[in-house]
C-alpha positions in Angstrom: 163.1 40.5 54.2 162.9 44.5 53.7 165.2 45.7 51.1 168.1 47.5 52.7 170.6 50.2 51.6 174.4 51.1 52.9 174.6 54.4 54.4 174.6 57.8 52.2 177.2 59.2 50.4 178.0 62.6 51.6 178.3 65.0 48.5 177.9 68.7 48.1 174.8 70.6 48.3 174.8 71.2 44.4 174.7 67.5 43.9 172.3 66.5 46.3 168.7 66.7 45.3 165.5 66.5 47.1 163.7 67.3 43.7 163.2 63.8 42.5 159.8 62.0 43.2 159.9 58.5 44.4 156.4 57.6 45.2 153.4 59.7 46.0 153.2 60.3 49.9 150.6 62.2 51.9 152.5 63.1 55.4 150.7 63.2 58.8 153.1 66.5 59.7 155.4 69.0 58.5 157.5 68.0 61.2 160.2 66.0 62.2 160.4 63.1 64.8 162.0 59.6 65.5 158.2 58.4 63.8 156.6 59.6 60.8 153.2 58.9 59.1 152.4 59.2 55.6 149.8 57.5 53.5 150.4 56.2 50.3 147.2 55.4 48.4 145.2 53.2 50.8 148.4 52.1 52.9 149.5 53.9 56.0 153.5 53.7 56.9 155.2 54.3 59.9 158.9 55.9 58.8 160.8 54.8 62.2 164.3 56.6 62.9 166.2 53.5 64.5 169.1 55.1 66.4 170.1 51.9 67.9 170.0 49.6 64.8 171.0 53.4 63.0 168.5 52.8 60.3 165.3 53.8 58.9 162.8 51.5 58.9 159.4 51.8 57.0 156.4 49.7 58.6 153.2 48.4 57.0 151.1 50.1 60.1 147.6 47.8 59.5 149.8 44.6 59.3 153.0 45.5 61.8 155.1 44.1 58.7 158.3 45.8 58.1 158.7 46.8 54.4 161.7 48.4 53.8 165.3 49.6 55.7 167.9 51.4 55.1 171.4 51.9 57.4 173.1 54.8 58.0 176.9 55.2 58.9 175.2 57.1 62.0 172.7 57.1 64.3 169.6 59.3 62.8 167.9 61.5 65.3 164.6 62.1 63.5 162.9 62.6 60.0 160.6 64.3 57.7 158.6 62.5 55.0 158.5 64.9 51.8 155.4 64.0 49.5 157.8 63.4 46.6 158.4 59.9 48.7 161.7 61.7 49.5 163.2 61.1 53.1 165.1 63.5 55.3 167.3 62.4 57.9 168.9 64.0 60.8 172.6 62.9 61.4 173.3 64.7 64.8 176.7 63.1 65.2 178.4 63.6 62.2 176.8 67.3 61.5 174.8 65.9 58.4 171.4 65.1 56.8 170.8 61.9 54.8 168.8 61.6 51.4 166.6 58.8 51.4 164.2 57.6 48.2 161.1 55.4 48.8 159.5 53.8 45.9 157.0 52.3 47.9 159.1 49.2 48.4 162.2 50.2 48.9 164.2 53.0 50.5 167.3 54.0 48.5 170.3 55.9 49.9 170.7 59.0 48.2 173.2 61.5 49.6 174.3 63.6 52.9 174.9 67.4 53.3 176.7 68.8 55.8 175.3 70.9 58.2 175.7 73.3 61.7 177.0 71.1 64.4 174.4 68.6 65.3 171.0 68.7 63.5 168.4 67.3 65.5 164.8 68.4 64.4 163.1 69.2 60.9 160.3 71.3 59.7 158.8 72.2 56.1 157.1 75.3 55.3 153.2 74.8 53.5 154.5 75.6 50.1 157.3 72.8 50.7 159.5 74.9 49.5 161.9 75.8 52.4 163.5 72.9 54.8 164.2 74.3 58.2 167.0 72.7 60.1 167.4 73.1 63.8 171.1 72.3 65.4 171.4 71.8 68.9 174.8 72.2 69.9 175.6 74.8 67.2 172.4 76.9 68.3 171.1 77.6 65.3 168.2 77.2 62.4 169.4 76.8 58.7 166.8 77.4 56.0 167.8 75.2 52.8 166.0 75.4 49.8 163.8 71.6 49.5 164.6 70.7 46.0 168.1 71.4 45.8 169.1 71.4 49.7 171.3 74.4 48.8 171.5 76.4 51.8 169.3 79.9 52.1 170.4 81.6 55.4 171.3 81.0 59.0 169.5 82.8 62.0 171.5 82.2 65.7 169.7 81.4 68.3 170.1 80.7 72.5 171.3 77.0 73.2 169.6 73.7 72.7 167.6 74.4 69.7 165.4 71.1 70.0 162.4 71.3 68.2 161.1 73.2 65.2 157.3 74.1 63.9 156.6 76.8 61.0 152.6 78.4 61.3 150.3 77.7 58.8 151.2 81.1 57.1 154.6 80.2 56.4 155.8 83.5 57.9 157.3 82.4 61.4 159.2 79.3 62.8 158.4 78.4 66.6 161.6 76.8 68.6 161.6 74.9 71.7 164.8 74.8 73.6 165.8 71.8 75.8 167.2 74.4 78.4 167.2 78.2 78.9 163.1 78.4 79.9 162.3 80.1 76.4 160.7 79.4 73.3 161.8 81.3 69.8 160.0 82.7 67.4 162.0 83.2 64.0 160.3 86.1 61.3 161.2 83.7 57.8 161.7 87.3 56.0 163.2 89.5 58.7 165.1 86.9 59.8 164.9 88.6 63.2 164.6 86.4 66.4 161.9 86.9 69.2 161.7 85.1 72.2 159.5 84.4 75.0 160.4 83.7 78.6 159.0 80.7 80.3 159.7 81.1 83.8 157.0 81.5 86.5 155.0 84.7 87.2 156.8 85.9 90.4 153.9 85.4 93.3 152.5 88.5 95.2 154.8 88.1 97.8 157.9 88.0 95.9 156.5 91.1 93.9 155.8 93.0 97.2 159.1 92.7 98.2 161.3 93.4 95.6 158.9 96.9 95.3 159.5 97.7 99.2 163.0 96.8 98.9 163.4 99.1 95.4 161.8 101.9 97.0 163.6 102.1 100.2 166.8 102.1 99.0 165.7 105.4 95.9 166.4 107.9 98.3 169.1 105.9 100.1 171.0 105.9 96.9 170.5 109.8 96.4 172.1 110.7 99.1 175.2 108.6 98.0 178.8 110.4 97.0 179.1 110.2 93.3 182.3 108.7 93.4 180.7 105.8 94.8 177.1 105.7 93.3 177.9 103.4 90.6 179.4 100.9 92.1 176.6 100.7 95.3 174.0 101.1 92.0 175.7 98.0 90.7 175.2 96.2 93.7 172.3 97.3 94.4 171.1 96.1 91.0 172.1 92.4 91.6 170.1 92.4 95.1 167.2 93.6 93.5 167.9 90.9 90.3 168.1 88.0 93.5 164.9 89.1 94.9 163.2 89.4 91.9 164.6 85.8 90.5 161.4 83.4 89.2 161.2 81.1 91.8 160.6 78.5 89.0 162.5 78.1 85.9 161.3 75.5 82.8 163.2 73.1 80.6 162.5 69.9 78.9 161.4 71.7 76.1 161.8 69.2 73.4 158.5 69.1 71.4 155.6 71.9 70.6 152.6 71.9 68.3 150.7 74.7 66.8 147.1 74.6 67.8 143.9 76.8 67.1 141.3 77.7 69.5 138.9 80.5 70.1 140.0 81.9 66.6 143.4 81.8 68.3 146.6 80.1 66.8 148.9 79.1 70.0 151.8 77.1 70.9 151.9 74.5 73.1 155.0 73.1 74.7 155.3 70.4 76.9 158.3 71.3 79.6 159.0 70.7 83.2 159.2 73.5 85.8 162.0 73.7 88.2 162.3 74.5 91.5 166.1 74.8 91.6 166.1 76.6 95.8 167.6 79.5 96.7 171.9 79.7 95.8 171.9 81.4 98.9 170.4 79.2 101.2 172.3 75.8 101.7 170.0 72.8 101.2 170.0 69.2 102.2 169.8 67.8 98.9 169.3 69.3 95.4 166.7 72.3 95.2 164.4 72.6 98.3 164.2 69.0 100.1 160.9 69.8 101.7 159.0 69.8 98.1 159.4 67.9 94.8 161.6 69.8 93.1 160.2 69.4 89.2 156.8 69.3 88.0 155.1 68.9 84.5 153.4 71.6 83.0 152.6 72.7 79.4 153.0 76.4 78.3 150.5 78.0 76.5 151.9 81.0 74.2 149.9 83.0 71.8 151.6 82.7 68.5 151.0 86.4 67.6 151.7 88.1 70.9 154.3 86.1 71.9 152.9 86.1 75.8 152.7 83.0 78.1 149.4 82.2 79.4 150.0 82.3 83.5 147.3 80.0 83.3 149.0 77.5 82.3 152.0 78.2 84.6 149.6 79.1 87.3 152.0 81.0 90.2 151.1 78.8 92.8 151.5 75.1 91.3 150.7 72.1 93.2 154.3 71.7 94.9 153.3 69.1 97.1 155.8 67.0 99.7 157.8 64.7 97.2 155.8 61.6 97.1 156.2 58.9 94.3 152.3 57.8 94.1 151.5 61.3 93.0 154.0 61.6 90.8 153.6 58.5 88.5 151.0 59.9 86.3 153.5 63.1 85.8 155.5 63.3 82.2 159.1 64.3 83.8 161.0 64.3 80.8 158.7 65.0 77.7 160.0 63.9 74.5 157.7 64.4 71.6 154.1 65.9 71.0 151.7 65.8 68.6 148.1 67.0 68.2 145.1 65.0 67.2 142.8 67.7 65.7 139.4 65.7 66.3 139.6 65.4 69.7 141.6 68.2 70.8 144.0 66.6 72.7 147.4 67.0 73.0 149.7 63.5 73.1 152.8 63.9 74.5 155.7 60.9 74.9 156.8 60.5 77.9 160.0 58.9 78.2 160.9 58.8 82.2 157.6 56.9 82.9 157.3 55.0 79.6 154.0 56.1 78.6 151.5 58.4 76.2 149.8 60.7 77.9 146.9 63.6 76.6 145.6 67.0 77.4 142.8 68.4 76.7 144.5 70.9 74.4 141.7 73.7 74.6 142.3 73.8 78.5 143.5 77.1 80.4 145.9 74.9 81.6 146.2 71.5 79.7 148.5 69.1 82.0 146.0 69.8 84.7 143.4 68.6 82.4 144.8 65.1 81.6 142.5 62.5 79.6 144.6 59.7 78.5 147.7 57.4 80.1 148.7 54.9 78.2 151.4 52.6 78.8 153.9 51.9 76.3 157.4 50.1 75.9 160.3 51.5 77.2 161.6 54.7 76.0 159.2 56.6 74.2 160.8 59.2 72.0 158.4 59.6 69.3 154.9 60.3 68.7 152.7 60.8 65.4 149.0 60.9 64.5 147.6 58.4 61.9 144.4 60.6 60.8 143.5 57.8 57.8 142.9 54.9 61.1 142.2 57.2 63.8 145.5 55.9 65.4 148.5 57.8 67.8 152.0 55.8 66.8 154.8 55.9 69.6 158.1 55.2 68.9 160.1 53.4 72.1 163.3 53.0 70.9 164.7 51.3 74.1 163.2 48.3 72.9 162.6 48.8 69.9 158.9 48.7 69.3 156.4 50.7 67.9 152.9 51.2 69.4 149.8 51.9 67.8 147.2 53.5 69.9 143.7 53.5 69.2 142.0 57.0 69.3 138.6 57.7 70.2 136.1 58.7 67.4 136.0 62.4 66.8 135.1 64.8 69.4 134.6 62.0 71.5 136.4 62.4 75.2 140.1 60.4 75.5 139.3 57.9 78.4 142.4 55.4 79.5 140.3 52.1 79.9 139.1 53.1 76.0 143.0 52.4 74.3 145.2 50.0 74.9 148.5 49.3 72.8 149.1 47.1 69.7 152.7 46.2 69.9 155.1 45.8 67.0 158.5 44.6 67.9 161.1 45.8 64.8 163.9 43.0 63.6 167.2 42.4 65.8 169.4 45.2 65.0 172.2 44.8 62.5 175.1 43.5 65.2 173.3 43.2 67.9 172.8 47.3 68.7 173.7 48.5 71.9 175.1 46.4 74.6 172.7 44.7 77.7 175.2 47.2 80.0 174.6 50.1 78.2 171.4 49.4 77.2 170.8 49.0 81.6 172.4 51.8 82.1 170.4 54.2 79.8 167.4 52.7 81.5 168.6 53.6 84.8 169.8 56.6 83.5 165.7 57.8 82.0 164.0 56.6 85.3 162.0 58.8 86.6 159.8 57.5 89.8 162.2 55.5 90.5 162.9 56.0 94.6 165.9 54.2 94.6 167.6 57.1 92.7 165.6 60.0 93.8 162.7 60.5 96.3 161.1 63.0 94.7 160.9 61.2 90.8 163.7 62.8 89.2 166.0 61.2 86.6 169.6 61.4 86.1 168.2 63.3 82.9 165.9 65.4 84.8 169.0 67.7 85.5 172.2 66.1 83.0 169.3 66.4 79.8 170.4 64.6 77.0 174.1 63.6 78.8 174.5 67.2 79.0 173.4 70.0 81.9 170.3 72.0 82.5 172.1 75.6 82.7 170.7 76.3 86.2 172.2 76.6 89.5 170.8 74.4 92.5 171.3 75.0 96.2 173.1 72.2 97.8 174.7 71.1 101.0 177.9 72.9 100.1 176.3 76.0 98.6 175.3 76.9 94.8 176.3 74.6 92.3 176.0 74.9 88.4 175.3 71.2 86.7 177.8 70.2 85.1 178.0 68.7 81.7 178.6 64.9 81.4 179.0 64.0 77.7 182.4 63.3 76.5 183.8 64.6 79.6 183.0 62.3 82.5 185.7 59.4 82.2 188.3 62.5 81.5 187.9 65.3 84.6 188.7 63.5 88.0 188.7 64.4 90.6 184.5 65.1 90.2 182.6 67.4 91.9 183.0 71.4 92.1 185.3 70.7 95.3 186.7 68.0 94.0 185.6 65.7 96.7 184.8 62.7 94.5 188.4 60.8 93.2 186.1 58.6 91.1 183.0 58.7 89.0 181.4 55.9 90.3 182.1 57.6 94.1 180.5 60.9 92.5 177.4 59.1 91.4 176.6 57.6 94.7 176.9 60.6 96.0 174.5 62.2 94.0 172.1 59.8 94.9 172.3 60.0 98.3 171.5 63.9 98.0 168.4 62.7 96.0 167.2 61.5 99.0 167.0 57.6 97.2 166.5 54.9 98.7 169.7 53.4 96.9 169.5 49.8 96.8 171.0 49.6 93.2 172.7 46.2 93.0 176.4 46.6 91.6 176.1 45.2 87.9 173.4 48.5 87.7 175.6 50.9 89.6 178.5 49.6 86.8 176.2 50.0 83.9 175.1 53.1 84.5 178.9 54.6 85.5 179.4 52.8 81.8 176.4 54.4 80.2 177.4 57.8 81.2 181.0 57.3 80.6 179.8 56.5 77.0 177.9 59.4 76.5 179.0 60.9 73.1 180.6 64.1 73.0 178.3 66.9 71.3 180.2 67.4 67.7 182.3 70.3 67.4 181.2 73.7 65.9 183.7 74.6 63.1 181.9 77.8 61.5 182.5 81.3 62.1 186.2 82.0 63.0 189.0 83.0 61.0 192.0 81.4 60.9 193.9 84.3 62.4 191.6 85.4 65.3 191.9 81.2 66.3 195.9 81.8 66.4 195.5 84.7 67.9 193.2 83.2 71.1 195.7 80.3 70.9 198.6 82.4 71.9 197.2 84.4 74.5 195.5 81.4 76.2 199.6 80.1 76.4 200.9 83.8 77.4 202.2 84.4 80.7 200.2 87.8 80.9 197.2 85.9 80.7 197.8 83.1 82.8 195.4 80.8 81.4 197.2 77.6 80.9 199.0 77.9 84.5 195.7 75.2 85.3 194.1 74.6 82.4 196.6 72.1 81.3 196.7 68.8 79.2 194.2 67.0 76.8 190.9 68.5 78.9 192.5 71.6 79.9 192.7 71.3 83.7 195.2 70.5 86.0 193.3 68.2 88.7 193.6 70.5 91.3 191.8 72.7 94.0 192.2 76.3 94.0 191.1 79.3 96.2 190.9 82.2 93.7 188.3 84.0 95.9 185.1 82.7 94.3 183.7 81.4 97.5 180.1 82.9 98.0 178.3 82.9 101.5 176.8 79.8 101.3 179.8 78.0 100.2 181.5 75.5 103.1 184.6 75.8 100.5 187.4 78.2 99.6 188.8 75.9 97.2 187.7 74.4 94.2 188.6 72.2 91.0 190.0 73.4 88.0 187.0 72.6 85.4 188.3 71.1 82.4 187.8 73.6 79.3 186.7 70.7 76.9 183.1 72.2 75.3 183.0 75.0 77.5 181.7 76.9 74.6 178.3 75.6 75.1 178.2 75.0 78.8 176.8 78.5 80.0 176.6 79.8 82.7 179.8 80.0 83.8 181.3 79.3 87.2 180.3 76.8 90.1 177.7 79.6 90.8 176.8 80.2 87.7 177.6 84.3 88.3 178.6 84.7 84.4 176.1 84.5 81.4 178.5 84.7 78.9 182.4 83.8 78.1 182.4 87.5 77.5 181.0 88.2 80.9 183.8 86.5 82.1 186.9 87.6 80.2 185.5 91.2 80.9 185.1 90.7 84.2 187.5 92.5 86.7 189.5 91.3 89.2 191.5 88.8 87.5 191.1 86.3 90.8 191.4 83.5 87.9 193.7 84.8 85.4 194.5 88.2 83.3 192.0 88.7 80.9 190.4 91.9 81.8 193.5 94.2 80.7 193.1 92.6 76.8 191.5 94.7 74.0 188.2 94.1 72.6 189.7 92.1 70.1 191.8 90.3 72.1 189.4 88.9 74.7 187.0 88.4 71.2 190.0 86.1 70.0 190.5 84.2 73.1 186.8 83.6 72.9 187.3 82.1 69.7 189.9 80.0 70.9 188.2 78.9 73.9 184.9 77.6 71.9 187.1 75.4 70.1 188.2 73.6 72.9 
């Protein structure tokens, strides 16, 4: 049996220590994932983040024999191997990271620090000196120093912060964002952030007609009254911002590797563009229904310049007519990535179609240039390169098994019919893990390609990613809706729906479907596990830091005030009253004047705001005039700040 450890023992920073050396390791990566490789003399080890079984699990890779395990008091959401034999562990839930010690036997429970709200990826500079930790829901990347874990600095960045890199320099960290269609860079001594936008090159046409539009209305607007140029410039403005709107829009963005070519060090970053449709053009489903509405691609960035490749985002993709076949060989919700130097190819997990699939990573655009599909066991969310046996390891937590791949000699081409799988099944989980229901209904939930839930090869988690919501705004029958966010909400909010049209969440679900175009056909024990699975989605863990006690009372009060009118419908537990209101937000393509009160529970971190998504910010929204919804607009700067405040606590 593999010796086994109770969880750690959260402590402070000062007496947690990452300094120690347990055994002499020689890691695959300096970055996290839910698998690990690290050789230890002649031996190579698979260090396997469990979250089911929430436990860390090192395997004997050449024999599939389990070694060693430790449990958590949480589920871990990935890890990095330190060459002192020293574990890190992401706690996403409970804002922490775990201490672990392997001795080459055994792993040993340290300690936990605290953290930003939900820690979810890892990454170690070349010296080893600095740990980089990114936070999802908090938005953010902590630097701690490695041997002592005492915290360095913090640098803020856009939301979803999912995956982490640092260049073989050690000067800049690379960020990939689950939502947003961006990708971060972070200067490590300016501290200053960068990013680069991943949407699609606007095509030709689009470009010709925002420049016609532009011009004809310059002298239009000259001839104005200046007492009412600004406000026709202002409108003017957002016409020319809805013409010149990317058509396409990328998320998914939950892995990247750093790669050279051509004397060239790039990023690569496996993501999934999005044809969301036009907000003001009704459509008969979700996006445009005459084309699939997603589709794989992998960004190319140049690490120095910062600029996107078109290439690899080419302006006219292969939207083709939504069609199953095709789509089966497409990676719809990438999970992890890594790079296997001596073939070039980039592997990437794919977790809505259950298998491994490579790129040629030297290609102008690499998902066009596919080598390798391999299937694997369901739910692939981790991916790392054994260099010692020439072998790709893929974690698939869903059941619980880790694959090993074999890779092609070096420089040799990736070929399908060349690999296939070796399969090794980890012990039952301590209490049985998660339950068949739940377990269905995650499965359900991941499907992509599956038509009875849409026809075009979406997931449930092609829009709600991670439980959550993608930020964008889709065209529908009823005119522009904003996803909304599921986890920790969706048992609380009926009635569901922006028009409050669905009194129960197993009604609202169905209905979803059928504007997938599916074929439906779920029996009813899969229709009730996956209303259970997303009903069980865990809440994203609150984000304590930043706020006085003062400015909170503050918000507090004015949310309550009369002037402000705030808690007229934003009542009870989630901050909403049940009801439908017309407060004038109806656009065009609306075929509503009313809608439901949204409940205000995590609103902090569901941007944009509104059923059309019109405000970026809570800001934008406080500031805005009008006061259709509320008094806010008449506050001071610090007042509207304070409410804010308030609001993100929520």
């Amino acid at each position: 049996m593999p010796a086994s450890a109770a969880g750690p023992r959260a402590v402070s920073a000062a007496s947690c220590s990452a300094a120690e050396r347990s055994a002499t390791l020689v890691p695959s990566s300096r970055a996290s994932g839910t698998v690990a490789f690290a050789s230890l003399g002649a031996r190579g080890l698979a260090f396997i983040a469990d979250e089911d079984a929430q436990r860390v699990t090192v395997v004997d890779v050449d024999s599939g024999r389990e070694i060693a395990s430790a449990g958590l008091d949480a589920a871990p959401g990935g890890l990095l191997v330190l060459p002192s034999g020293m574990i890190v562990v992401t706690l996403p839930q409970r804002s922490q990271l775990a201490l672990l010690a392997f001795d080459g036997q055994s792993l040993t429970s340290r300690c936990a620090i605290t953290t930003a709200a939900e820690p979810v990826a890892l990454a170690l500079t070349p010296n080893a000196r600095t740990l980089l930790v990114a936070s999802a829901w908090g938005h953010r990347v902590t630097a701690y120093e490695t041997a002592t874990l005492r915290e360095e600095y913090q640098v803020e960045l856009a939301r979803e912060p999912r995956a982490v890199v640092v260049d073989d320099e050690g000067t800049h960290a690379f960020v990939a964002h689950a939502v947003g269609s961006r990708l971060s860079r972070v200067d490590l001594t300016s501290r200053q952030v960068e990013q680069a936008s991943l949407d699609a090159p606007l095509s030709f046409e689009v470009q010709q007609r925002v420049r016609e539009f532009t011009q004809g209305m310059v002298g239009y607007l000259d001839k104005t009254p200046p007492a009412q140029r600004d406000e026709l410039r202002r409108e003017l403005d957002k016409q020319i911002k809805s013409l010149a709107t990317p058509e396409r829009t990328a998320n998914q963005g939950f892995s990247l590797v750093l790669a050279q070519r051509a004397g060239k060090s790039q990023v690569l970053l496996p993501q999934v563009e999005v044809e969301a449709g036009r907000p003001d053009f009704p459509s008969p489903g979700y996006g445009n229904g005459n084309q699939a509405s997603v589709a794989p691609s992998v960004a190319v960035i140049d690490a120095r310049s910062l600029r996107l490749d078109p290439r690899s985002i080419p302006a006219t993709p292969p939207w083709r007519e939504p069609n199953l076949a095709l789509a089966e060989a497409d990676c719809r919700l990438p999970r992890a990535a890594a790079l296997d130097a001596p073939s070039g190819t980039l592997l990437v997990a794919c977790l809505g179609s259950d298998a491994l699939l490579g790129y040629d990573a030297a290609a102008p655009s690499p998902v066009d240039a596919a080598s390798l599909r391999v299937p694997v066991a369901s739910g692939p969310t981790g991916v790392a390169v054994d260099p010692r046996s020439r072998q790709a390891l893929v974690w698939s937590q869903f059941e619980r098994v880790l694959n090993v791949v074999a890779l092609p000699t070096a420089h040799a081409p990736l070929r399908a019919r060349d690999v296939a799988p070796r399969r090794i099944a980890l012990s039952p989980a301590p209490g049985g893990g998660l339950s068949s229901q739940l377990a269905l209904g995650r499965r359900l939930f991941y499907a992509g390609n599956d038509p009875r839930i849409a026809r075009d090869g979406r997931a449930c988690a092609s829009c709600h990613i991670g439980g959550r919501d993608d930020g964008l705004v889709w065209s529908t029958p009823g005119g522009p809706r904003r996803t909304k966010l599921l986890a920790g909400v969706a048992t609380s909010t009926a009635p569901y729906a922006w028009d409050g049209s669905a009194a129960t969440l197993h009604e609202q679900i169905e209905g979803t479907l059928d504007r997938l175009d599916g074929d439906g056909g779920l029996r009813p024990h899969e229709m009730d596990a996956l209303v259970a699975y997303v009903s069980a989605l865990p809440a994203p863990p609150r984000d304590r830091e930043g706020t006085d006690d003062a400015t909170l009372a503050r918000g507090r009060a004015l949310f309550a005030a009369a002037q402000t009118g705030c808690a007229s419908c934003h009542t009870g537990d989630v901050a909403s009253d049940g009801a439908r209101h017309g407060i004038g937000s109806q656009t065009s393509a609306d075929s509503t004047l009313r809608f439901d009160t949204p409940s205000l529970t995590l609103v902090g971190g569901r941007a944009p705001y509104f059923h059309d998504g019109r405000f970026a910010s809570l800001h934008d929204l406080l500031a805005a005039p009008g006061d259709s919804m509320g008094h806010t607009s008449q506050l001071s700067d610090a007042d509207r700040t304070a409410l804010e405040a308030f609001l993100k606590t929520l």
